[in-house]
N, C-alpha and C positions, 0 to 999 in steps of 0.2 A: 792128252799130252800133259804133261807134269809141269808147274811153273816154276821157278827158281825165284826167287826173291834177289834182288841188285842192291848190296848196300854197296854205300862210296866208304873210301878207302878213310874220309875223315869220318866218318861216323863207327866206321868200326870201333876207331882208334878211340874216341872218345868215349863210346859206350864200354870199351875195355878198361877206361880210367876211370871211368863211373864207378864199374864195378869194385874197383881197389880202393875207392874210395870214401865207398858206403858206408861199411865196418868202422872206419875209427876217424873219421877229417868232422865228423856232426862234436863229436865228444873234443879233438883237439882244437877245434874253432872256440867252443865252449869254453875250455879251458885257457886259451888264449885270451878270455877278454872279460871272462865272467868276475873274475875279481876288481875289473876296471870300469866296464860298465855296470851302473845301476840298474834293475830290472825296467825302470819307467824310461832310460836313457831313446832317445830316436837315432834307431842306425839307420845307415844307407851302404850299399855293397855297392862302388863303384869297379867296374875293371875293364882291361880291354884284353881280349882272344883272337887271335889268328886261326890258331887251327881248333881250339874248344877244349883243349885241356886244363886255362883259366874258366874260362865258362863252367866245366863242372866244378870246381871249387866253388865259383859265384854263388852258384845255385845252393849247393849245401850251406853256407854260411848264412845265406837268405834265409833258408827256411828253419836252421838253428835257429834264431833269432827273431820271426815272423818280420826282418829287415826290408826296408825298399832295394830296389836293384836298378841299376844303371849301366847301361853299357857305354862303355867310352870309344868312339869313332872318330876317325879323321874324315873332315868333309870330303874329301877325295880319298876312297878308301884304298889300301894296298895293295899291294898285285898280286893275284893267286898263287903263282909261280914263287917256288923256296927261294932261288936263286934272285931272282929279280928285288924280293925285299929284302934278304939281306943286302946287296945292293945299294937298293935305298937307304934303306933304314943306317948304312954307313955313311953314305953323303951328309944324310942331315943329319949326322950326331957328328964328323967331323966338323959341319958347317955351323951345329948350335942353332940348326934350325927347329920351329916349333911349328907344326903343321897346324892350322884351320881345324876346331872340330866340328863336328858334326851340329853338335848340340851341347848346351851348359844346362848346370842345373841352377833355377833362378831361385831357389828355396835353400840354397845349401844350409843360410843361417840356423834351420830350424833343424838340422841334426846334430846330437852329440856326438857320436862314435860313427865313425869311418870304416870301413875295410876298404883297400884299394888295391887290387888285383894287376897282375900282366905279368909277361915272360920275360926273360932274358933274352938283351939283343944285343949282340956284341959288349956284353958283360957290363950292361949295365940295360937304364929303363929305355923304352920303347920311347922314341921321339915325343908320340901323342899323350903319350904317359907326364913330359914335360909340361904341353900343350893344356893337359888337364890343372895341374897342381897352378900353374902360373896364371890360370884364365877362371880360379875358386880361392877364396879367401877361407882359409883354414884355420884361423887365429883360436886357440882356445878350445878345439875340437883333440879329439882322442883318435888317432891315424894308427891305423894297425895292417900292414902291409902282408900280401899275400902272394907267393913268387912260384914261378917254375920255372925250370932254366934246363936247360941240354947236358949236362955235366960240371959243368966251372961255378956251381954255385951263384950267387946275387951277384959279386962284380963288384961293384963300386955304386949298386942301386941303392941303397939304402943311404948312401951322402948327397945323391942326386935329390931323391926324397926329400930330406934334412934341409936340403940347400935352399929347395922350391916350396917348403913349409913351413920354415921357420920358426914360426908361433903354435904352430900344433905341439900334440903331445904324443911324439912317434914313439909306439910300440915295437917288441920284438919281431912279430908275426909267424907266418908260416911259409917254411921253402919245401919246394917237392921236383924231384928230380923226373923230367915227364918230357923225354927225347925222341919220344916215339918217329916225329917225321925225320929227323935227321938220321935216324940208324935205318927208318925203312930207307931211305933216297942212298944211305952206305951200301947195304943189301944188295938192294938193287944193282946199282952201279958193280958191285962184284960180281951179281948174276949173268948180267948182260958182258961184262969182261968177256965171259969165257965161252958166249955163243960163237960157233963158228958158221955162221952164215953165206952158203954160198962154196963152203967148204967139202 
């Protein structure tokens, strides 16, 4: 009998952004920050990933850079479900709420250079995203921001940023457009439209 291998629908998705990403995000990370940091400078890749599309960037930027990595969690992590964290994720950004994380980094002092990663969520940062910048003193460190977003571009992230860093030293960074679950969950909903079940 022959086996079939089962991958999930996010790992697909992700190891297809991998792949688009190999080729040329090692050389634009580079370029992003190589005139700003010093060779000797200590980075740290913070981000936060829902479905792993941040996640591959993280990892490329790490290993440009032989940087530390961090992943940024809410203590109560989000809900699997697209629907439900948008949802959320609208309450507490109308409510200015900033979720609990997971974990901090009690060393931040000892890095120069930043990357901070995460998607667009209702056109701007991800709550936790808040959660992080306000719960880390960044006074004096070099912030170079790293975005994906569904189509509408950064939002109004990069003032959120500014607003909850203040004293840092915010960079341009990198945006990459990486909509994959929202066009698959469009797809879909079109495909199922037009089943006639029962018909």
């Amino acid at each position: 009998m022959k086996q079939t291998s089962r991958v999930s629908r996010r790992e697909a998705l992700t190891t297809a952004l991998s792949l688009s990403l190999v080729a040329g995000l090692s050389l634009s990370a580079r370029s992003a920050a190589a005139q700003q940091a010093p060779s000797s400078a200590k980075i740290l890749v913070a981000y936060f990933s829902r479905t792993g599309n941040t996640r591959v960037i993280a990892g490329q930027i790490r290993r440009a850079y032989d940087a530390d990595l961090f992943e940024i969690q809410p203590a109560d992590p989000y809900p699997e479900d697209y629907e439900a964290v948008v949802s959320q994720a609208q309450r507490e950004r109308d409510a200015g709420y900033e979720p609990p994380l997971g974990a901090t980094i009690p060393n931040i002092r000892s890095y120069d250079v930043i990357f901070l990663g995460f998607p667009i969520w209702g056109m701007t940062t991800p709550p936790v995203i808040r959660s992080f910048l306000s719960g880390h003193d960044l006074s004096g460190k070099t912030l170079i921001p790293f975005v994906t977003h569904g189509g509408y571009g950064r939002g109004e992230s990069m003032t959120v940023v500014a607003e909850h860093a203040p004293r840092s030293r915010l960079l341009g960074g990198f945006t990459l457009q990486a909509d994959q679950e929202r066009e698959t969950l469009s797809q879909v909903t079109r495909w199922l439209g037009g089943i006639q079940i029962g018909k």
